[in-house]
C-alpha positions in Angstrom: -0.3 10.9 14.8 -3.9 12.2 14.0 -6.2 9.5 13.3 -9.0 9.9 10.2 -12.3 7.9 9.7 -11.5 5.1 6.8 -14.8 6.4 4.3 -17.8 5.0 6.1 -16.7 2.4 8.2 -15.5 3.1 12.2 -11.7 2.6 11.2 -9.5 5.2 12.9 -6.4 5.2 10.7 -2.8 7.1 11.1 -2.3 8.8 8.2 0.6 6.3 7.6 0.2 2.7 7.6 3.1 -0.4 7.6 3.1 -1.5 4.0 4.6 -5.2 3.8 5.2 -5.8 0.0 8.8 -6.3 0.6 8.6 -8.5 3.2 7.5 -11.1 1.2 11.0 -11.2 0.2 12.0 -13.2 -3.1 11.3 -16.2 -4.9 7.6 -14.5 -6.8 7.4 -12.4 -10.1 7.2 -9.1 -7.4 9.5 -9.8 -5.2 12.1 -7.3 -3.9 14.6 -9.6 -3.8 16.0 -11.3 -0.7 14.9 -9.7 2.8 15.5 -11.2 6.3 12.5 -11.9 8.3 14.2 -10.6 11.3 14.4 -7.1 9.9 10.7 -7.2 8.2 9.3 -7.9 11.9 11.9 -5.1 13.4 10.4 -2.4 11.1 6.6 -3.6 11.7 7.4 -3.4 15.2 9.5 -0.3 14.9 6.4 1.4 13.0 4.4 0.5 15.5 6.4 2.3 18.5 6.2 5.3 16.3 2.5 5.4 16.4 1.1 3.5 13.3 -1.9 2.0 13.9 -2.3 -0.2 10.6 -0.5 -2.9 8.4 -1.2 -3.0 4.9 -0.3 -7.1 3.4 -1.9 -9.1 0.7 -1.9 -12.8 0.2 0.0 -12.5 -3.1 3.4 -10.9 -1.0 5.9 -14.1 -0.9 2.8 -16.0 -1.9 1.5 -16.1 2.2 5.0 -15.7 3.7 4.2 -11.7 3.4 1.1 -12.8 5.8 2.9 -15.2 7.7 5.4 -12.4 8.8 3.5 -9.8 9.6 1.6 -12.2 12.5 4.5 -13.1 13.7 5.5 -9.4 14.2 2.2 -8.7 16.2 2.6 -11.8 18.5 5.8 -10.4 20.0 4.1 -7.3 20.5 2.7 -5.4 23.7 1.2 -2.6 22.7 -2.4 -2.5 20.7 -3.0 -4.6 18.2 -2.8 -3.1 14.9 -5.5 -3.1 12.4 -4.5 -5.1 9.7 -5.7 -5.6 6.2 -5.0 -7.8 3.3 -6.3 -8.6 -0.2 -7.8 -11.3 -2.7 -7.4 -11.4 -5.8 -4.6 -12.9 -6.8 -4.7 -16.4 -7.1 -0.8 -18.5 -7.5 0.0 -22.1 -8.8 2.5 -24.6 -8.0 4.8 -22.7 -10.0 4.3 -19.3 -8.4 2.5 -18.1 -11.4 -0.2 -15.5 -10.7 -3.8 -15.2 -11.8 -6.6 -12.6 -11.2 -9.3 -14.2 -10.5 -12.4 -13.4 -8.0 -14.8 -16.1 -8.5 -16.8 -16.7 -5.3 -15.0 -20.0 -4.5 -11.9 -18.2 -4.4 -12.3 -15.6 -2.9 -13.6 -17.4 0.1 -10.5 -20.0 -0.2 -8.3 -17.0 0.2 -10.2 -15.3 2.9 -9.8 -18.9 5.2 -6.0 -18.8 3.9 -5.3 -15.1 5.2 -7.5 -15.9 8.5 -5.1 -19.0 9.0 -2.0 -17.1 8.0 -2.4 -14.3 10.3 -3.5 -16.3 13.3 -7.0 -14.0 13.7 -10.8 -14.4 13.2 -11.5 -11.5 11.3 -9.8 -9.3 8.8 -10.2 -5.1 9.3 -10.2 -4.6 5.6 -10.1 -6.9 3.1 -9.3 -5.6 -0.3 -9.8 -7.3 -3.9 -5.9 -6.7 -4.9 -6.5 -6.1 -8.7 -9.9 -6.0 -11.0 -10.0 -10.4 -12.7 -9.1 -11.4 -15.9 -12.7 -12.4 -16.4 -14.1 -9.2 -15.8 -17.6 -10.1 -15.4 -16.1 -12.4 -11.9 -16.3 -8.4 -10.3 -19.8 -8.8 -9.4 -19.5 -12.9 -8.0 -16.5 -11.9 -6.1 -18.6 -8.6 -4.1 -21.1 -11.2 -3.6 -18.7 -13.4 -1.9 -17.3 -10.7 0.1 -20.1 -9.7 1.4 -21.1 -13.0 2.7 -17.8 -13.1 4.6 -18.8 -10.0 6.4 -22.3 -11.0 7.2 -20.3 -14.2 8.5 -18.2 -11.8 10.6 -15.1 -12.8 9.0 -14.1 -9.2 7.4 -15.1 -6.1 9.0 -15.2 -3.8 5.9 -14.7 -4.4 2.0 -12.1 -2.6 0.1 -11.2 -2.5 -3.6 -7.3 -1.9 -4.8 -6.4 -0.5 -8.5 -10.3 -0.1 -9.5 -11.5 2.7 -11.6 -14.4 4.5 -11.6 -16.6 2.4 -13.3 -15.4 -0.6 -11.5 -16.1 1.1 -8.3 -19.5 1.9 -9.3 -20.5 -2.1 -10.4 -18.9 -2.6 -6.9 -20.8 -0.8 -4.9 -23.7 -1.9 -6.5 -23.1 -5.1 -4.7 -21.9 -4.2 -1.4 -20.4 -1.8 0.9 -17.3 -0.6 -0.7 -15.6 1.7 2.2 -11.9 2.2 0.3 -9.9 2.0 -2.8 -6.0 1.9 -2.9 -4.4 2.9 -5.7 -1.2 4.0 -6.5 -0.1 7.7 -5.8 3.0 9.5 -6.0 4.8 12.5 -7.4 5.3 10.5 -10.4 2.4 9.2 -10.8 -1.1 11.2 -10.5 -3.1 10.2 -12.6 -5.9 9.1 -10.0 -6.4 13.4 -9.1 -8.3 13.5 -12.6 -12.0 11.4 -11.8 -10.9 9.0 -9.1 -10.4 11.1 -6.6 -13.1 13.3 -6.9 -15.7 10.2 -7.1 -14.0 8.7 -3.9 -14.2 12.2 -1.8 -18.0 12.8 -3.4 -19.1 9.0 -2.1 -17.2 8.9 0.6 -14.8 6.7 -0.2 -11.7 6.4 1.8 -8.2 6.6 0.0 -5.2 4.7 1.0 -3.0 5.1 -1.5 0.6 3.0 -2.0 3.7 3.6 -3.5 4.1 7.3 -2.3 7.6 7.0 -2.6 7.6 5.3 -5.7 8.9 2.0 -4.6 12.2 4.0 -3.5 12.6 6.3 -6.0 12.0 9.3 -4.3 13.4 8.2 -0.9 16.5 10.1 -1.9 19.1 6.8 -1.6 18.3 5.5 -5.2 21.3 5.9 -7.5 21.8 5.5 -11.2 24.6 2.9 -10.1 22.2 1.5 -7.6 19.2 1.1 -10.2 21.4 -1.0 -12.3 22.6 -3.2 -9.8 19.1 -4.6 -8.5 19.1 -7.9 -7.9 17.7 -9.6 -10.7 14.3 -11.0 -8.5 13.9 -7.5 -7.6 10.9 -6.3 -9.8 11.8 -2.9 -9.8 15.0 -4.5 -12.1 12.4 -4.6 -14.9 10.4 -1.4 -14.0 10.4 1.2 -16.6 10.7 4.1 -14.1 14.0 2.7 -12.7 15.2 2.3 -16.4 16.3 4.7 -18.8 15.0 7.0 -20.2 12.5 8.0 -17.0 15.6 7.1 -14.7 17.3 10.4 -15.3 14.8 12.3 -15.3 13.3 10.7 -11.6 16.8 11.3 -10.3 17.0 15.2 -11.4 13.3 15.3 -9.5 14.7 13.5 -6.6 17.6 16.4 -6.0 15.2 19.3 -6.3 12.7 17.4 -3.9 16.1 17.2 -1.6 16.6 21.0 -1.5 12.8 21.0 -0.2 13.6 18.9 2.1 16.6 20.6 3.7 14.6 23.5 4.1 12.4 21.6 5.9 14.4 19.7 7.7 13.1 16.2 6.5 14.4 13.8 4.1 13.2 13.7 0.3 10.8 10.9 1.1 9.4 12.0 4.2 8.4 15.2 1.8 7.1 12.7 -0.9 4.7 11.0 1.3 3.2 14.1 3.1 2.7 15.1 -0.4 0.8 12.6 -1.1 -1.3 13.1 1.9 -1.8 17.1 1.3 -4.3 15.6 -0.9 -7.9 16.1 1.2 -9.1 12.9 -1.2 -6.3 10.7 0.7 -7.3 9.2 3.8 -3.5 7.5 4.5 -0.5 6.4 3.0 1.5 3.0 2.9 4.6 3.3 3.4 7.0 0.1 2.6 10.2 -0.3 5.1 12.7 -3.4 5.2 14.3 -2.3 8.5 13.4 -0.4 11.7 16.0 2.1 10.5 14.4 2.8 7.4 11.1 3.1 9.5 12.9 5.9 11.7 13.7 8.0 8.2 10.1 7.7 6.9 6.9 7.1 9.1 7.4 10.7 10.8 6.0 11.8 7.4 2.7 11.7 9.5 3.5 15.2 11.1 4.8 17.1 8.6 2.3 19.6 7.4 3.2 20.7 4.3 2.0 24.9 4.2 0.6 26.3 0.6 3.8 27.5 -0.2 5.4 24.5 0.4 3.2 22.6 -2.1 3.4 24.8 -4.6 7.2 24.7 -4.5 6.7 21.3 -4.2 4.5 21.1 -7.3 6.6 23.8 -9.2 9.7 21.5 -9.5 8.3 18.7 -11.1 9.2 17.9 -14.8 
């Protein structure tokens, strides 16, 4: 895989990265329901064999067990260490319920938490996961952030689900080198101003969900969709209910005929959609089991011609 530049920072990323929402596993208000931690650290692994160079967590994924996982997958390893980053953000109680908050206290409480959790000294990227409830905590929380670089504990400040005038009271604070926002066949509504402000300041993009949580993988079923578990978010998702259900399958079998033609599954197709996109720097993709690793991070080489995208573009609803 090609490596690109991360927006201004000296991060050489594979267009695909290990996204590890699922491997949080169940027992929070996201959760994908159960998921052995034997597979999760089989498909980080398995991703990494296949030439990924990044991991994508967040604090918030199993409330730290996401964390905790993922540095358990890179001890066993022998190859490079990945880059890995992770997010802030989102603050939990003793009853698992979430809170956006980004005050400067918490934000370095989290930081120490993550640096603990994944057994390293400093974090690659380090993302605020969502803008706070208190939305005037957005320029506190910068401030914090960029202490902990100048302490050396992140390398380079990210922002997750920001728009554009959120990135802009960011920046005014400190370095902002990313933004990841979600990005999929279903859902572009980023291409409009986001995009274009990212590419004009030099903004990297890694974007998640370019599969649509599973949706477009080409293995989710009507019967399936109603048989998620019920700690499965998804379960409550309005995309995997009706009416936008039926109409995401029919999308799903004409991106299938694409992808016969190209020889590549329906999400492989999805995801170098996604990255067609010159705004997008990379892409995380989500996998549960070195299997499902195999059927999705070659996305990375398939280059998508004009033609292609076009057809691509011209089936959508």
């Amino acid at each position: 895989m090609q490596a690109r530049r991360l927006g201004n920072s000296d991060l050489m990323i594979t267009p695909v990265g290990c996204g590890s929402w699922a491997v949080g596993g169940a027992g929070w208000e996201y959760g994908w329901g159960h998921q052995d931690d034997d597979d999760s650290i089989a498909a980080i692994r398995r991703s990494l064999e296949l030439g990924v160079n990044w991991i994508d967590t967040a604090a918030v994924y199993g409330l730290g067990h996401g964390e905790e996982v993922v540095a358990r997958a890179m001890d066993g390893w022998k190859g490079q260490r990945p880059l890995v980053f992770t997010k802030c953000g989102l603050t939990w109680n003793t009853r698992g319920l979430l809170t956006r908050r980004l005050t400067a206290a918490s934000v370095r409480k989290e930081c120490e938490d993550s640096l603990r959790r994944l057994r390293t000294e400093a974090i690659d990227l380090y993302q605020v996961h969502w803008p706070p409830e208190e939305d005037s905590e957005i320029e506190e929380g910068l401030a914090a952030l960029a202490g902990l670089r100048r302490e050396g504990k992140v390398r380079w400040i990210g922002v997750s689900n920001f728009d554009v005038s959120r990135m802009e009271r960011a920046r005014a604070i400190a370095e902002v080198t990313s933004l990841q926002p979600p990005y999929s066949l279903v859902r572009r509504g980023i291409e409009t101003d986001i995009l274009p402000y990212c590419r004009h300041h030099s903004i990297g993009v890694i974007i998640y969900a370019p599969m649509a949580s599973g949706l477009l993988t080409g293995a989710m079923t009507a019967q399936r969709a109603a048989t998620l578990p019920e700690d499965d978010w998804r379960k409550r998702s309005q995309e995997f209910n009706e009416p936008n259900l039926s109409r995401n399958l029919v999308l799903v079998e004409r991106l299938r005929g694409v992808a016969a033609r190209l020889g590549r599954t329906p999400g492989e197709v999805a995801i170098a959609w996604t990255l067609s996109n010159p705004a997008v720097t990379g892409a995380i993709v989500g996998v549960r089991s070195a299997r499902q690793a195999e059927g999705v991070m070659r996305a990375a080489e398939l280059r998508l011609s004009p033609e292609d995208i076009v057809e691509i573009e011209g089936i959508l609803p």
